[in-house]
N, C-alpha and C positions, 0 to 999 in steps of 0.2 A: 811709378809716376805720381807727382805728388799731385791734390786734389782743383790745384789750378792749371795745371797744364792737364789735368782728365776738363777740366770745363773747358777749354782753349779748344780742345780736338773737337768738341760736342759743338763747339759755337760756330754755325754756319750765319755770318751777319746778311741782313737781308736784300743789301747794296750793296756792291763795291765802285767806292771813289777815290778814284788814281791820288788825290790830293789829300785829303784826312781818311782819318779811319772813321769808317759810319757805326753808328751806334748798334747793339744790341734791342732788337725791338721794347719798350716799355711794359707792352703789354699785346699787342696785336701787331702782326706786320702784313705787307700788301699779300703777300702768298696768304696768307690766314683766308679759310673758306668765308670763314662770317661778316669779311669786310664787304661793303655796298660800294660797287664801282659806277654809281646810279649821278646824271650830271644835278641833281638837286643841291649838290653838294659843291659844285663848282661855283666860283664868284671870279668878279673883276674888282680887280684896284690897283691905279693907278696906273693904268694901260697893261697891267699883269693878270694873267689869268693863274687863278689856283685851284689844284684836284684837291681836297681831302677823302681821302681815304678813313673812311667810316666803318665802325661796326655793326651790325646788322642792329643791336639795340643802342644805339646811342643818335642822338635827337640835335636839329641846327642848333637848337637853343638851351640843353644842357653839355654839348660836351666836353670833356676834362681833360683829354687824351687821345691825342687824334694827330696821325703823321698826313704831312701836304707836301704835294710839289707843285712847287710856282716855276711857271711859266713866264721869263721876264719879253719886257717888249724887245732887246736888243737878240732874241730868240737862246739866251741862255737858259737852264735850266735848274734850280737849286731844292733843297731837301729841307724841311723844317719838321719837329715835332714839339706840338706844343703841350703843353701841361698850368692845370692851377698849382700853387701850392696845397691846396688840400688836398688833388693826388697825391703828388708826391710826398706828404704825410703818410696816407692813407699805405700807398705803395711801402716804404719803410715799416711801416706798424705788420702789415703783411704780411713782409720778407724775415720782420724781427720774431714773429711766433711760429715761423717754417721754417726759418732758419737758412734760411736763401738766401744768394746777395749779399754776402757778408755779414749776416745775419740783422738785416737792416741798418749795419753801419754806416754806411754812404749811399749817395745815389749818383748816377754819372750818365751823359747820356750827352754826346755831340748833336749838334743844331739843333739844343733845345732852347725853343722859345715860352720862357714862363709870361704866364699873363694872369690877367688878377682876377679875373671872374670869368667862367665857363662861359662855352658860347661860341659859334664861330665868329659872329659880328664881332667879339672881342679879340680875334685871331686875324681878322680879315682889318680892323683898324690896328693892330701891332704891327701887320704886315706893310700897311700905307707909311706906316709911320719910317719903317725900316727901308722903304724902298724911297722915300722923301730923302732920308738922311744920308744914302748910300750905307748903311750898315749893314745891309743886304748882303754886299758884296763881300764884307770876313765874316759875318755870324754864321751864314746857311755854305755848306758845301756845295761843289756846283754839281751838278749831273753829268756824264757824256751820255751820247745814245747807247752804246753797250750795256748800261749799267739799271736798265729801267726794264 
């Protein structure tokens, strides 16, 4: 078995959405013990309610990396994970001296929302902005109830 299809078998994704494929968690996903399921972390915008899913040390107004579901008002459900660029450096440099990941060659990661400065307020105006424009509707995959 060559060493991509031993990583295929190993990969249990943390969602399954009938409509794309969900990404491989970044770095943390909702089963992770460390995550804080605490509503500090919930906001509104623009009649949307959003979870993010928190690490136990990551803070409203640093974080870099951080998976959310938005809750829209038409009661659909969608997926977003968001990142700075600096992660995603950071992640690469990483992956490139462990040798993971293709050895920091690429980075890949569906409904990822980059934003330019950490922070949820910076994740929670990206999110107004997408839900203003309907971009909502193909950037983030949608949820059903089985899949949560």
């Amino acid at each position: 078995m060559t060493r991509l299809a031993e990583a295929a078998v190993r990969f249990t994704p943390p969602l399954s959405v009938p409509s794309r494929t969900v990404p491989m968690p970044s770095v943390r996903s909702c089963d992770d013990a460390s995550v804080s399921q605490t509503a500090e972390w919930d906001r509104v915008v623009e009649g949307a309610r959003v979870h993010f899913m928190a690490g136990e040390d990551d803070e409203p107004e640093t974080a870099d990396n951080i998976d959310a579901h938005l809750y829209l008002a038409d009661g659909t459900r969608r997926y977003a994970t968001f990142m700075t660029t600096d992660e995603i450096a950071r992640l690469l440099q990483r992956w490139a001296g462990a040798g993971e990941v293709g050895g920091g060659r690429y980075f890949s990661c569906s409904d990822l929302v980059i934003i330019p400065r950490p922070g949820v307020e910076a994740m929670v105006a990206a999110l107004g902005e997408m839900i203003r424009s309907s971009d909502v509707d193909v950037m983030l995959s949608k949820l059903e109830d089985s899949t949560i």
